[in-house]
PyMOL Python script that loads the backbone (N, CA, C, O; Angstrom):
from pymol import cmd

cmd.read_pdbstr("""\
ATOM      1  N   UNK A   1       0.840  -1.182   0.000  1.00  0.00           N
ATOM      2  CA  UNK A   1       0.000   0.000   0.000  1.00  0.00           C
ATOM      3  C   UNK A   1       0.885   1.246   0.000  1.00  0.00           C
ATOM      4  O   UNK A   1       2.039   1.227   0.428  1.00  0.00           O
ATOM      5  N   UNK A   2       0.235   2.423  -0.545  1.00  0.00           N
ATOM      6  CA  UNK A   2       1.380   3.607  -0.669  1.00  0.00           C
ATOM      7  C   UNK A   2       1.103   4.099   0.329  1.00  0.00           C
ATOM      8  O   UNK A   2      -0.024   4.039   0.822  1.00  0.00           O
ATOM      9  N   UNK A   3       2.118   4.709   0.847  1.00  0.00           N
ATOM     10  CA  UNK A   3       2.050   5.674   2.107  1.00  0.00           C
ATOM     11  C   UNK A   3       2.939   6.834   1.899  1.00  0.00           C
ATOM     12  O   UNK A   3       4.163   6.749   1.799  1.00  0.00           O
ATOM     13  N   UNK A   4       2.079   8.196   1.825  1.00  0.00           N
ATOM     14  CA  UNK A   4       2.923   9.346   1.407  1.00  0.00           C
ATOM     15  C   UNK A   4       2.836  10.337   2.594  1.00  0.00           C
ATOM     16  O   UNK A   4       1.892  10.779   3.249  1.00  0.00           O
ATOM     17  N   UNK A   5       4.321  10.541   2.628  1.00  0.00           N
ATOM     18  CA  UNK A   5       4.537  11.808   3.875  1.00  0.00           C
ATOM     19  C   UNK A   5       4.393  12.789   3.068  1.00  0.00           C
ATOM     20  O   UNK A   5       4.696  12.924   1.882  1.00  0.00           O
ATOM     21  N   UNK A   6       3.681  13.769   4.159  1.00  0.00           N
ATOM     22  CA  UNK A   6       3.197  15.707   3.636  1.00  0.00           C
ATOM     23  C   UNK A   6       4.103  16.092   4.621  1.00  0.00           C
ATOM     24  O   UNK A   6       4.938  15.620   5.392  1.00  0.00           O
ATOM     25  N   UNK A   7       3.611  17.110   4.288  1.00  0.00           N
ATOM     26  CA  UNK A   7       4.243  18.515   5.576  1.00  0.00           C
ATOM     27  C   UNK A   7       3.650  19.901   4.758  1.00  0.00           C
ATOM     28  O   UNK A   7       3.717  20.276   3.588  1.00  0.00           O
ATOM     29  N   UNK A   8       3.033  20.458   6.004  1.00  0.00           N
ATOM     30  CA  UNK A   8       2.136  21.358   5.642  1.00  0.00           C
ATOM     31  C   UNK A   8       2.681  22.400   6.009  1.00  0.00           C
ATOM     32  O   UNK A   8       3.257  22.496   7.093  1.00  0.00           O
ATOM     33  N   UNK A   9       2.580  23.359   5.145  1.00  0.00           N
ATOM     34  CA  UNK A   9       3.514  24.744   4.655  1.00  0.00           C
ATOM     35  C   UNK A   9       3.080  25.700   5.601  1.00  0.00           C
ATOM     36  O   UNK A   9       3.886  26.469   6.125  1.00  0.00           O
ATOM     37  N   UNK A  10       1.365  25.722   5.975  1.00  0.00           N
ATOM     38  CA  UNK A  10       1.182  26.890   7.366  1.00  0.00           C
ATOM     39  C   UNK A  10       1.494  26.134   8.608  1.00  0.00           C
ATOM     40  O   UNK A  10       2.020  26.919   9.397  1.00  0.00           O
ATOM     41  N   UNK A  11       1.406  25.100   9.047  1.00  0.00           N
ATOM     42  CA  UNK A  11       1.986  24.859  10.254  1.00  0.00           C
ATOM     43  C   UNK A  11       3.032  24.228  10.606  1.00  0.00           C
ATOM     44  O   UNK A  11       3.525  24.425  11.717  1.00  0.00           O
ATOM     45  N   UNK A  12       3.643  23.219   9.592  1.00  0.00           N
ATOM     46  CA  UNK A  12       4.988  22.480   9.622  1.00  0.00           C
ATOM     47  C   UNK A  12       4.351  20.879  10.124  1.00  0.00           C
ATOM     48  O   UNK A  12       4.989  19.855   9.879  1.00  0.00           O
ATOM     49  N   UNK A  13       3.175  20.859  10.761  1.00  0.00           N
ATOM     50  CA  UNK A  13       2.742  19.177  10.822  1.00  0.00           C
ATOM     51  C   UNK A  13       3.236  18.198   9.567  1.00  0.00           C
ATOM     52  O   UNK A  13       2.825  18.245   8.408  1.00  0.00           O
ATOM     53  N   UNK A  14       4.250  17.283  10.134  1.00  0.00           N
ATOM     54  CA  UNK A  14       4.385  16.549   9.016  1.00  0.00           C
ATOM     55  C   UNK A  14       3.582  15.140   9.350  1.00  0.00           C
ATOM     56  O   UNK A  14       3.487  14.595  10.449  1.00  0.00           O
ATOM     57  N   UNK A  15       3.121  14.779   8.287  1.00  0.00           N
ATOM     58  CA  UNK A  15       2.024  13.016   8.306  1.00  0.00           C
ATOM     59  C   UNK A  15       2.263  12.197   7.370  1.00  0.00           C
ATOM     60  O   UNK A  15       3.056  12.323   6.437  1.00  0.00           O
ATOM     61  N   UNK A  16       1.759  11.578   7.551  1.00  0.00           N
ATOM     62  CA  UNK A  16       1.372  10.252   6.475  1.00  0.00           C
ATOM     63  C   UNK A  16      -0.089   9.675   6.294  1.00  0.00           C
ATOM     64  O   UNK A  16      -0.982   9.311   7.059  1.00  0.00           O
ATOM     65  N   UNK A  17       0.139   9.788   4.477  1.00  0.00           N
ATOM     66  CA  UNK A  17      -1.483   9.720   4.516  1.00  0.00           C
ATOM     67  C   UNK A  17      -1.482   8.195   3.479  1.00  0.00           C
ATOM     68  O   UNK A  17      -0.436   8.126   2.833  1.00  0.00           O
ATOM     69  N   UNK A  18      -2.376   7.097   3.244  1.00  0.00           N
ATOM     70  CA  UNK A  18      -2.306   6.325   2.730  1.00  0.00           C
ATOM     71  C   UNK A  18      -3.287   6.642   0.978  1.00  0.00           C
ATOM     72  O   UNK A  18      -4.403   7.162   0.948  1.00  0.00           O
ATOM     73  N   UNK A  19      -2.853   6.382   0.270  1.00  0.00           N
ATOM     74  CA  UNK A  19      -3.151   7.093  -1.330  1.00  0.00           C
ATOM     75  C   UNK A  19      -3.657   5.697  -2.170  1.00  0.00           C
ATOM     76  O   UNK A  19      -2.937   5.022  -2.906  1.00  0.00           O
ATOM     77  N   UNK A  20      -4.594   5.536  -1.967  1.00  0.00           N
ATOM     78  CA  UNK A  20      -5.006   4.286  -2.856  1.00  0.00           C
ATOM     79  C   UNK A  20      -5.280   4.538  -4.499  1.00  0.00           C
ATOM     80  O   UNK A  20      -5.376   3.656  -5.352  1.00  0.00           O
ATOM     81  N   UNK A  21      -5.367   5.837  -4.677  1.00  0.00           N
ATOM     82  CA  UNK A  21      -5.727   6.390  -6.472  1.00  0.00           C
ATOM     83  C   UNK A  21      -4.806   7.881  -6.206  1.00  0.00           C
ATOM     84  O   UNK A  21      -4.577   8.668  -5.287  1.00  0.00           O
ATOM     85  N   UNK A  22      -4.498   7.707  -7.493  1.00  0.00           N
ATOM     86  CA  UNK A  22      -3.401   9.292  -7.932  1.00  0.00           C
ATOM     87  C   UNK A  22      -4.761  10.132  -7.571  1.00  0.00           C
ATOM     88  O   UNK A  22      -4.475  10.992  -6.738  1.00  0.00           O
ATOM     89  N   UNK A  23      -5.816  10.155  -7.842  1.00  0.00           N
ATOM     90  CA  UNK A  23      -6.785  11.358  -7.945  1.00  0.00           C
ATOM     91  C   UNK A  23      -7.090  11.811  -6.716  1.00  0.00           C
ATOM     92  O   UNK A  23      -7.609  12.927  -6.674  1.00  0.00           O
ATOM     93  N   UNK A  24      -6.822  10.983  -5.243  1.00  0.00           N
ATOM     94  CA  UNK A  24      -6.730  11.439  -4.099  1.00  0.00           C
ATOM     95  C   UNK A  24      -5.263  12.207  -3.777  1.00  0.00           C
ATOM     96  O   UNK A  24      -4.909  12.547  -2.648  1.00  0.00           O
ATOM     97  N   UNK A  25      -4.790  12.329  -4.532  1.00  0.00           N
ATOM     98  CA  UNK A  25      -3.573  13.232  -3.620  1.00  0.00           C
ATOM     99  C   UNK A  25      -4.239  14.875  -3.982  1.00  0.00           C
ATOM    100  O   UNK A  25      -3.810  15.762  -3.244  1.00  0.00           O
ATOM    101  N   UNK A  26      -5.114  15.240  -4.923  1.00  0.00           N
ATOM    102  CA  UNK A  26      -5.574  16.387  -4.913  1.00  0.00           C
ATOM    103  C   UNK A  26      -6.396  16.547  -3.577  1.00  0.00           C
ATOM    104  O   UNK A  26      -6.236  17.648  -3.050  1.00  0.00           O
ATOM    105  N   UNK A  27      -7.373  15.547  -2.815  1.00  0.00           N
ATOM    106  CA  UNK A  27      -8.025  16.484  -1.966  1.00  0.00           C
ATOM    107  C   UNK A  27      -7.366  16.632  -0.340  1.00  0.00           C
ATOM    108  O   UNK A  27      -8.004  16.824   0.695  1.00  0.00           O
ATOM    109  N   UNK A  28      -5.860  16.473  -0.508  1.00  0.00           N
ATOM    110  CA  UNK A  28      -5.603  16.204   1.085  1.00  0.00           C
ATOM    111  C   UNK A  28      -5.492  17.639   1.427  1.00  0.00           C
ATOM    112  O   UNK A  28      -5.403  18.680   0.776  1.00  0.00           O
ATOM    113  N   UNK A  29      -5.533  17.298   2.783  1.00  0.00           N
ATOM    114  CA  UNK A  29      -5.723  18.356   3.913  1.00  0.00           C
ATOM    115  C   UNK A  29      -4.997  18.223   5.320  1.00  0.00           C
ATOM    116  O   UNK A  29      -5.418  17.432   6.164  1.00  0.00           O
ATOM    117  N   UNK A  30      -3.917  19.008   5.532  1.00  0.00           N
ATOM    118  CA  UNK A  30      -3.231  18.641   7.190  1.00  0.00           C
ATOM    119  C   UNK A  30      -4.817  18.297   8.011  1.00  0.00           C
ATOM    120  O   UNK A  30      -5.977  18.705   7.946  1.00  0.00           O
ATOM    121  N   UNK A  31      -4.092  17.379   8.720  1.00  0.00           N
ATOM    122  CA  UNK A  31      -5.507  17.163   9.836  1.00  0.00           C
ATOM    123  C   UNK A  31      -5.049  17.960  11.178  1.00  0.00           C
ATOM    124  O   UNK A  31      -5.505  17.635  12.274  1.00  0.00           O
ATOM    125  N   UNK A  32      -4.116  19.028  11.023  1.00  0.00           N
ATOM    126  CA  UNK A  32      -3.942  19.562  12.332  1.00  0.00           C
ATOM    127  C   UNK A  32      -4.601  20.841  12.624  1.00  0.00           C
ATOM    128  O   UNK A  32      -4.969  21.250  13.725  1.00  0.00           O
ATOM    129  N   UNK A  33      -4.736  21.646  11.013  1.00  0.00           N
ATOM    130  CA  UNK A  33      -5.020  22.635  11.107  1.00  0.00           C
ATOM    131  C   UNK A  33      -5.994  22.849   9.312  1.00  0.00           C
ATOM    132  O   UNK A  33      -6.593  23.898   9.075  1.00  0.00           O
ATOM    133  N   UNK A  34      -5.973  22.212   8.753  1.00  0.00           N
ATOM    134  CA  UNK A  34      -7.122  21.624   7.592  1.00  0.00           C
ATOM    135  C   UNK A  34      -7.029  22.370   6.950  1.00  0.00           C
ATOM    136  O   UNK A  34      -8.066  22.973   6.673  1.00  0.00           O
ATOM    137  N   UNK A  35      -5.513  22.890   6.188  1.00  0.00           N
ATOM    138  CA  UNK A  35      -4.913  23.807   5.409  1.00  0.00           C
ATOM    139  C   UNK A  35      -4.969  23.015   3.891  1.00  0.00           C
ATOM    140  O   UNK A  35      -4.321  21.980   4.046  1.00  0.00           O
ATOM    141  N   UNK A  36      -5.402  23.071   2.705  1.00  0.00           N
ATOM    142  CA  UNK A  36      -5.177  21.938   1.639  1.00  0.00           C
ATOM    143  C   UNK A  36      -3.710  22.139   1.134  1.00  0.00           C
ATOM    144  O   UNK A  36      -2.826  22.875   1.572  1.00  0.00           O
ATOM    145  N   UNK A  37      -3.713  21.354   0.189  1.00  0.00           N
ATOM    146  CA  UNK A  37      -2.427  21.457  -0.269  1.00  0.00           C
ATOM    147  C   UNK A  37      -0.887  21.342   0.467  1.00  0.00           C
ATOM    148  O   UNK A  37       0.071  22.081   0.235  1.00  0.00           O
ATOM    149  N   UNK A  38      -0.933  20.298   1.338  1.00  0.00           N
ATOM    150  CA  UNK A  38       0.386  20.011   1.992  1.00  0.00           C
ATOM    151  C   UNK A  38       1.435  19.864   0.843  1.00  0.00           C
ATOM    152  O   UNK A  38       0.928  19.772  -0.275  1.00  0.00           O
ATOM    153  N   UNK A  39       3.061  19.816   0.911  1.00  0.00           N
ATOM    154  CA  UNK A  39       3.641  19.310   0.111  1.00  0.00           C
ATOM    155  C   UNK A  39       4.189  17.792   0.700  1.00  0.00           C
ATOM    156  O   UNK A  39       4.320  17.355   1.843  1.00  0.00           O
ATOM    157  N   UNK A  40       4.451  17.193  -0.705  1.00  0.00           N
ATOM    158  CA  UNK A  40       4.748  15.776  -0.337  1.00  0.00           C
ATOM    159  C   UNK A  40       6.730  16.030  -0.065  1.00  0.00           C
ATOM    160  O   UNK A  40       7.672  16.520  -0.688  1.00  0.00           O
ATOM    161  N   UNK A  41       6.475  15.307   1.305  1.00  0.00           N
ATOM    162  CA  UNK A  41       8.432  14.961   1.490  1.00  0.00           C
ATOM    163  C   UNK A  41       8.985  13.745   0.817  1.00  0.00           C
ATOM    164  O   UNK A  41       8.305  12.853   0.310  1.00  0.00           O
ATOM    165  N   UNK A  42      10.357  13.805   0.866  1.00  0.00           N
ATOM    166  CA  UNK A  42      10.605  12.760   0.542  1.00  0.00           C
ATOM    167  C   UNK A  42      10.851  11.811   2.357  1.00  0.00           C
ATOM    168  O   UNK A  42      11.009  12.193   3.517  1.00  0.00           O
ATOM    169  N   UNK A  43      10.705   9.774   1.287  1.00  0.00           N
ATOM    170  CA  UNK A  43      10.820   9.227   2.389  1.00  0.00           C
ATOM    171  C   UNK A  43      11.639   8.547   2.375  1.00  0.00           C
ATOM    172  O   UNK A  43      12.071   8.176   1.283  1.00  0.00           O
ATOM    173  N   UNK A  44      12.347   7.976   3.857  1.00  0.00           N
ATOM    174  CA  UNK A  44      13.440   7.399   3.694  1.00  0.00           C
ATOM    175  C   UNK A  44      13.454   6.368   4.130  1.00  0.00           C
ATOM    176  O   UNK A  44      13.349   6.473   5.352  1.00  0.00           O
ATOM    177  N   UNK A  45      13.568   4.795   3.658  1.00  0.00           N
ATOM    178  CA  UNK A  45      13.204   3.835   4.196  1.00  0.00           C
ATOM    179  C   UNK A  45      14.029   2.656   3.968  1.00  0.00           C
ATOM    180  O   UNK A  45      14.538   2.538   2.853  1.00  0.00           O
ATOM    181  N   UNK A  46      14.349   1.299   5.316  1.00  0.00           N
ATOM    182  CA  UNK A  46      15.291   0.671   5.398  1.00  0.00           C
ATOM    183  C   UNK A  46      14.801  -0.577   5.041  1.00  0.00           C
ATOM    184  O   UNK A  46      13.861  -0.959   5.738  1.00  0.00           O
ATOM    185  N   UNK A  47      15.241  -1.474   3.978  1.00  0.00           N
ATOM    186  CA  UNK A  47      14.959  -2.719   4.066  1.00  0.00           C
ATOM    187  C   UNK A  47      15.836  -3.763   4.379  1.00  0.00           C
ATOM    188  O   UNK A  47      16.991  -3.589   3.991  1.00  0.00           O
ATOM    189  N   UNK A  48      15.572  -4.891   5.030  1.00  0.00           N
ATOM    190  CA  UNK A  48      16.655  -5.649   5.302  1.00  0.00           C
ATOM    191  C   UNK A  48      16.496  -7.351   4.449  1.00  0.00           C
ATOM    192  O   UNK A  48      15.368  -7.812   4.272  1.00  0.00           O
ATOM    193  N   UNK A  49      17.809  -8.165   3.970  1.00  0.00           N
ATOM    194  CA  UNK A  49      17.082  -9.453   3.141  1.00  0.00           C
ATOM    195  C   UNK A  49      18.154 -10.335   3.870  1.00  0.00           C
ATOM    196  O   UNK A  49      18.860  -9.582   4.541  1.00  0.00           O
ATOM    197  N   UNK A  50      18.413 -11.197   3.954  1.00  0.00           N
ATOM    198  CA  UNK A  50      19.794 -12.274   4.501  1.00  0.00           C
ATOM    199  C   UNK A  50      19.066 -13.294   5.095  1.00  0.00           C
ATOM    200  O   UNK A  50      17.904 -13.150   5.476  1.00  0.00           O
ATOM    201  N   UNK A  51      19.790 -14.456   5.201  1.00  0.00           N
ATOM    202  CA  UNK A  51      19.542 -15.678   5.446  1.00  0.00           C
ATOM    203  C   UNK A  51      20.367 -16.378   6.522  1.00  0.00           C
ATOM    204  O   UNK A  51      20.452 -15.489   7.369  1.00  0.00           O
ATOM    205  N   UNK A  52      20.983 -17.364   6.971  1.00  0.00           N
ATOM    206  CA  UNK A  52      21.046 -17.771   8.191  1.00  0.00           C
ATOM    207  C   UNK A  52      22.592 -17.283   8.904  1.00  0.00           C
ATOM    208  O   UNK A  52      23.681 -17.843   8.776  1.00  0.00           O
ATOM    209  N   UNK A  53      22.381 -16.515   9.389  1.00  0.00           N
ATOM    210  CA  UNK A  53      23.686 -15.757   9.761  1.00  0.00           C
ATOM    211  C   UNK A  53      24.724 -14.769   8.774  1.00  0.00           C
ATOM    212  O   UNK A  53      25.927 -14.532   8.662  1.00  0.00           O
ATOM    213  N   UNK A  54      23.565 -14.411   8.213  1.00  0.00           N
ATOM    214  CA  UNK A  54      23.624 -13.182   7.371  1.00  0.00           C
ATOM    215  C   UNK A  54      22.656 -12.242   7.315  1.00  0.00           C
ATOM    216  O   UNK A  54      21.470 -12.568   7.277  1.00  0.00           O
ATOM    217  N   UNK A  55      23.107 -10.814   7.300  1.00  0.00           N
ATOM    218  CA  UNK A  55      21.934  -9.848   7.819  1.00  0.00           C
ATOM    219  C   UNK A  55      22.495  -8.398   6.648  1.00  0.00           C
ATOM    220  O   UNK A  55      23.624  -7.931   6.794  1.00  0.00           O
ATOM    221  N   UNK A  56      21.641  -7.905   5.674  1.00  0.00           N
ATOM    222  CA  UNK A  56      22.089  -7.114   5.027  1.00  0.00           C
ATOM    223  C   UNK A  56      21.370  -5.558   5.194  1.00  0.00           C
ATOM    224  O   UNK A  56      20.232  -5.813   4.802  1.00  0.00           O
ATOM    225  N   UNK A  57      21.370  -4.780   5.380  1.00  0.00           N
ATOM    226  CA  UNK A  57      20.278  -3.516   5.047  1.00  0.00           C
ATOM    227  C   UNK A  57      21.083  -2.604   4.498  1.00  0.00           C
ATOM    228  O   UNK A  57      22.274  -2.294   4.499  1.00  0.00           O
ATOM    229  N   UNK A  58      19.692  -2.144   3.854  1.00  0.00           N
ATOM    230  CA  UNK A  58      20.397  -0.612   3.001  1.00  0.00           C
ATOM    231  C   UNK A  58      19.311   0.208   2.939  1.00  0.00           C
ATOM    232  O   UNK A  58      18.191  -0.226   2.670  1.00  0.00           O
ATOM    233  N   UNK A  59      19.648   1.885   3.268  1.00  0.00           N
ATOM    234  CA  UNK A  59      19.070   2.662   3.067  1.00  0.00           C
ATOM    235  C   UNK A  59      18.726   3.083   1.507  1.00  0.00           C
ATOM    236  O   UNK A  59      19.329   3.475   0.509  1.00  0.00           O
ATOM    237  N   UNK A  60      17.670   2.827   1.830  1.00  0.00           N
ATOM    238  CA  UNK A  60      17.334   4.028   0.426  1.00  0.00           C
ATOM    239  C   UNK A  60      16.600   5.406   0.252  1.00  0.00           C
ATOM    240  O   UNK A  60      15.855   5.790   1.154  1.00  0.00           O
ATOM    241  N   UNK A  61      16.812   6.269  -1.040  1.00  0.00           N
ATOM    242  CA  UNK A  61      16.439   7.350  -0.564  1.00  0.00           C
ATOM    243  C   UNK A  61      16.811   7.603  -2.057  1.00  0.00           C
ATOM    244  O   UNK A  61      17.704   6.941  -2.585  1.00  0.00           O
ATOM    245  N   UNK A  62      15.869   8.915  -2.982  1.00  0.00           N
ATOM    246  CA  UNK A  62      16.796   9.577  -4.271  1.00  0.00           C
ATOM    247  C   UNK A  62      17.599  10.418  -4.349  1.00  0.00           C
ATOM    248  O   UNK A  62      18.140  10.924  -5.332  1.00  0.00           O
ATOM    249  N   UNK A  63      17.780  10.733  -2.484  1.00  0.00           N
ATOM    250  CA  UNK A  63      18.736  12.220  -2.777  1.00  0.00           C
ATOM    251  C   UNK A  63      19.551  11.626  -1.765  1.00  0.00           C
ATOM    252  O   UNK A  63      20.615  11.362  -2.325  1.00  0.00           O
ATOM    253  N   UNK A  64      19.617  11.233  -0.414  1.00  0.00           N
ATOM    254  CA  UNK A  64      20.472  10.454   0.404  1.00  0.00           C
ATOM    255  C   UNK A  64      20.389   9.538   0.817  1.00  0.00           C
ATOM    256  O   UNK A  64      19.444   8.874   0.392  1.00  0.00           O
ATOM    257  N   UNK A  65      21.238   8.921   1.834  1.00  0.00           N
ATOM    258  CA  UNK A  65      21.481   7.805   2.215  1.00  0.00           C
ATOM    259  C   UNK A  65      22.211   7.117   1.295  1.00  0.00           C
ATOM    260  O   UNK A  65      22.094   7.332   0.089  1.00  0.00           O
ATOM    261  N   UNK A  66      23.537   5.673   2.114  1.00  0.00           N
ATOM    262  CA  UNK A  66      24.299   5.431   0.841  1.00  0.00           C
ATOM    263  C   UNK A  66      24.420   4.278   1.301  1.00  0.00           C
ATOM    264  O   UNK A  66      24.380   4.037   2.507  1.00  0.00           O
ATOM    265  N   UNK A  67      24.632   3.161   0.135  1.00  0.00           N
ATOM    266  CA  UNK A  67      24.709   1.898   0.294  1.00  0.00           C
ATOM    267  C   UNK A  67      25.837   1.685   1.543  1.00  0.00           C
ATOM    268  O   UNK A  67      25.270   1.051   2.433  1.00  0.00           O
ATOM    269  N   UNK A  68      26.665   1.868   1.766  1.00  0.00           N
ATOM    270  CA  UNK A  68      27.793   1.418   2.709  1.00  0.00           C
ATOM    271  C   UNK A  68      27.019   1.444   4.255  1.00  0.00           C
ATOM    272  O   UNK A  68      27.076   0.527   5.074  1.00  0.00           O
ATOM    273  N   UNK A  69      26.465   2.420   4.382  1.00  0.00           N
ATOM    274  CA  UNK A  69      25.609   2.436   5.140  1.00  0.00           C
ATOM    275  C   UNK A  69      25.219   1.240   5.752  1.00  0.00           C
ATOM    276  O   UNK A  69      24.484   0.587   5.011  1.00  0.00           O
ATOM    277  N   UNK A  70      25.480   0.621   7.023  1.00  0.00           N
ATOM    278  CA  UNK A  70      24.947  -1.425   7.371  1.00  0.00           C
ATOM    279  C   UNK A  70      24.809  -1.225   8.663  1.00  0.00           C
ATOM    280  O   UNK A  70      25.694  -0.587   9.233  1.00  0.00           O
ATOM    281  N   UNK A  71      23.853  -1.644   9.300  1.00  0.00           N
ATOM    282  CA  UNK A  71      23.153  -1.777  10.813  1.00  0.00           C
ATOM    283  C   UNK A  71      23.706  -3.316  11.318  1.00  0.00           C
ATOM    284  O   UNK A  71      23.623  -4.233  10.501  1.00  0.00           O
ATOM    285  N   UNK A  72      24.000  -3.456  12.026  1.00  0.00           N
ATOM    286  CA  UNK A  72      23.635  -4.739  12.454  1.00  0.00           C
ATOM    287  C   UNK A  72      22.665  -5.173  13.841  1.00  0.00           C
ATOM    288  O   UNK A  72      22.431  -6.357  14.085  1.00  0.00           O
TER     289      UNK A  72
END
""", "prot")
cmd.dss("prot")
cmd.show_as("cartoon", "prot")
cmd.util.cbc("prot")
cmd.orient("prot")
C-alpha cells in the first residue's frame, strides 16, 4: 500500500497519509489545522534481506542515504 509523507507549509505538521488512487492526492488536507495542499516529502526507508547468519540492510532514498551504510 502507498504511504505518502506531507508537511504542511502553514503549520509544519508533518504526516502520512495512505493514497489508494493518484486522484486522491488532490483532496488532502493537514488534519492539524485543515490547510489543503500540503507538500509531499521525501521518504526514507530501510529494508533488510539475509539468510542464516547473514543480515544485510540498506538505506534508500533519491537524494540520500548510501549503500555502505549497514546496521547490524
Amino acid at each position: 500500500m502507498p504511504i505518502y509523507e506531507f508537511k504542511c507549509s502553514s503549520c509544519g505538521n508533518q504526516f502520512e497519509q495512505l493514497i489508494l488512487q493518484e486522484s486522491e492526492l488532490e483532496g488532502i488536507k493537514c488534519p492539524k489545522c485543515l490547510e489543503p495542499n500540503p507538500k509531499r516529502v521525501l521518504s526514507v526507508f530501510c529494508s533488510s534481506t539475509g539468510g542464516a547468519g547473514e543480515t544485510s540492510q540498506r538505506l534508500s532514498s533519491a537524494s540520500c542515504g548510501s549503500q555502505s551504510s549497514r546496521f547490524s
